[in-house]
C-alpha positions, 0 to 999 in steps of 0.5 A: 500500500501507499503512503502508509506515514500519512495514515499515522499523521492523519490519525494524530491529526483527527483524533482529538480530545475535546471537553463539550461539543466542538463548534461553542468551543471552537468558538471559545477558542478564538475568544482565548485567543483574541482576549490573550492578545487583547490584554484587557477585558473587552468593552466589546466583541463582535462575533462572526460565524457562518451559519453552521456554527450558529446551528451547532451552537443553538440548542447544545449545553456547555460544559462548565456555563452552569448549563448555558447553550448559545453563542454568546456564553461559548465566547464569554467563557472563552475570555473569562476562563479560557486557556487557548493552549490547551485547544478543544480542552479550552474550558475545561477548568472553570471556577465557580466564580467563573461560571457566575462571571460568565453568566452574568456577562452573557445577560448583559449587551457585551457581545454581538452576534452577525452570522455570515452569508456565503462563507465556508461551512465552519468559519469563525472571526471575533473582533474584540475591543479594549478603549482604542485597541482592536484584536480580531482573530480568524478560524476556518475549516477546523476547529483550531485552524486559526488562519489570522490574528491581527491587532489595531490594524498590524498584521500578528499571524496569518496562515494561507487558506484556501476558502474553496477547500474544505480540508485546506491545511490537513493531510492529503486524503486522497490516499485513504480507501477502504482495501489499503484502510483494512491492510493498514489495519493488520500491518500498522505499528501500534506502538505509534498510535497506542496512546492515542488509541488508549484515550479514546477507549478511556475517555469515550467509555468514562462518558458512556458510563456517565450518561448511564449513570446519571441520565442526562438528556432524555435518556437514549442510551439507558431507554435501549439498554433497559428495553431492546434485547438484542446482540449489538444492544449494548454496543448501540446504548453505551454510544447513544448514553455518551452522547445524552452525557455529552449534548447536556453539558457532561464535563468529561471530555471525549475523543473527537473524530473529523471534528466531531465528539458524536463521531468519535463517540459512535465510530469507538463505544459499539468496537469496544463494547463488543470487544470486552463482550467477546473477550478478544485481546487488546491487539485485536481492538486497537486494530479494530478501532485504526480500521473505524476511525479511519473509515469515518474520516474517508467517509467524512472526508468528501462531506467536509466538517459541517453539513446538513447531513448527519456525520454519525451516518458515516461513523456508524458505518464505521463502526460496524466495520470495526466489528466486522473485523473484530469478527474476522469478516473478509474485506468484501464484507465490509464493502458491502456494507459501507454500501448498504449503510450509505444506500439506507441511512443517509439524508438524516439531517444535522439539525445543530447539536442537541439532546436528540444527537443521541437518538440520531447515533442510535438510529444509524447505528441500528441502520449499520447493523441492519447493513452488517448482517445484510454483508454477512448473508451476501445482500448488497444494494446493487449498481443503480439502487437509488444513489449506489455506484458500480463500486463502494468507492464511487458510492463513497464520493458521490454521498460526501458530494451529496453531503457537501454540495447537494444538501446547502439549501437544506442547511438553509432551511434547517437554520431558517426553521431553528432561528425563525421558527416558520413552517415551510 
């Protein structure tokens, strides 16, 4: 196989541990920054995001705001509390006082909110002001991809972004699929991705394990597990119970994948819920999980960051490619049912991050396995079956075309139904 270097560096790149969901801290992120060069409270901010970060933003809690939702609180913490070296982790450490701060500030007038038109999916620019000082800083395409700080005019950092290319300043993609994916799988050095590896099994089940505990949300997770028997039950609950932990505000931090806590989530807990039912050795679940979370990012590679089409789609599917291996499935196997999981689940819509992500994660999940036991008894959605192609690759691109190009005006909608309200 090819260019097996960057199969490591895109797993370093795309595995990310993130405390709360990845747009409001993207957001507090840029505001640690700006405040960072800034060097005084603001008597002033101005944020400008696309309309996708307003979507994903909206309805979601976040961690550490006293269960705050919205932009304004994400920017607030970012300057009250935040420490812009540790990235996704931004708030992770808050004190009470801080939270206070943060929600009295967010009922007051300090901060304006102007959603941009035109602008790629995930972009993000807060202008913040001091007296006669002015600090602007510019995220694009990832979560932490700051492209310009400038202060009172003069030029600080600047990055050149391609604003056409939504996975401008990542690692060529172009070398993942699913045959060199599999090699890569068996072959790979696991002392190299060990650790990264290990932090999603810890963090993801310590959140999995939370949202049962407690029940967060509307209780996706622990509904599945009290009340559908079935074999891959558990592995469905335990991801969905992560994601009712993690969209109501859980502090726990998570292992992201493409940008996404809900996809990091449901590419890892069914592979490893399903490998301690079955007793298989550590070996054998890393390897699993390099298989799943790099068919998530192929998956996801062709659709971008944000969309209107629900990215846990793409990771459900890899996950059940994940247990397919686990189970010794033949790479045949797993291509057909990438394919029947495409061909079934996608067109869910990513109406923004919120409470229902859960059921969301269940039902695609449930949907993959459909897909799986399909592959297994050698069914497969053929050539001209609705939006399959002559090959899973070709179905895989035409579904991130899909996702990225052919749902725009359905994002639009979706926005203009959660920020206005109307019925169309």
């Amino acid at each position: 196989m090819k260019d097996t270097n960057k199969y490591y560096t895109i797993l370093n790149e795309e595995l990310v541990l993130a405390t709360g969901c990845t747009e409001p801290i993207a957001l507090a992120y840029v505001s640690a920054i700006a405040r960072k060069h800034l060097q005084h409270d603001p008597e002033k901010v101005i944020v400008y995001c696309s309309a996708n970060v307003v979507k994903n933003v909206k309805s979601v809690t976040i961690p550490n705001t006293n269960k705050s939702k919205g932009i304004i609180p994400a920017v607030n913490a970012g300057w009250i509390a935040g420490n812009s070296d540790k990235e996704l982790e931004v708030i992770s450490i808050v004190s009470d006082e801080q939270k206070n701060r943060i929600q009295e500030v967010s009922n007051g007038n300090l901060v304006e909110v102007i959603c941009l038109k035109d602008e790629p999916n995930l972009s993000i620019r807060i202008k913040m002001i001091y007296k006669d000082d002015t600090v602007e800083v510019s995220l694009m395409h990832t979560h932490t991809n700051i492209t310009k700080i400038e202060k009172n005019g003069e030029l600080i950092f600047e990055k050149p972004c391609d604003n056409e290319n939504i996975n401008a300043g990542l690692t060529d993609r172009t070398c993942l699929n699913l045959e060199d994916i599999l090699n890569f799988a068996n072959e790979c050095d696991l002392t190299r991705i060990q650790d990264l590896l290990e932090k999603q099994i810890k963090n993801n089940m310590l959140i999995a394990n939370e949202g049962i505990a407690q029940g967060y949300g509307a209780c996706v997770g622990k509904t599945i597990i009290e009340n559908i028997q079935g074999k891959y039950s558990s592995c469905i609950g335990m991801a969905a119970a992560a994601s009712d932990a993690r969209m109501s505000g859980c502090q726990l931090p998570v292992m992201t994948n493409s940008g996404s806590g809900n996809q990091g989530i449901t590419t890892s807990i069914p592979v490893i819920v399903y490998a301690r039912e079955q007793h298989l050795s550590d070996e054998k679940l890393y390897r699993a999980l390099v298989l799943a979370n790099l068919v998530t990012i192929h998956l996801k590679t062709g659709i971008g960051r944000l969309s209107a089409y629900c990215g846990v789609v793409c990771a459900a599917v890899a996950s059940f490619a994940g247990i397919a291996y686990l189970n010794d499935d033949s790479l045949k196997i797993i291509e057909n049912l990438v394919t029947n999981g495409l061909a079934t689940a996608s067109g869910i819509i990513c109406d923004g991050a919120k409470e229902s992500c859960a059921s969301k994660i269940s039902t695609a999940l449930f949907s993959a396995m459909l897909g799986y036991e399909m592959a297994k008894n050698q069914r497969v959605f053929e050539e001209s079956c609705g939006i399959v192609q002559d090959c899973v690759e070709h179905t895989i691109k035409v579904v991130g075309t899909l996702g990225q190009e052919g749902m725009k005006q359905t994002d639009n909608l979706i926005l203009d139904i959660m920020t206005k309200g109307k019925e169309k």
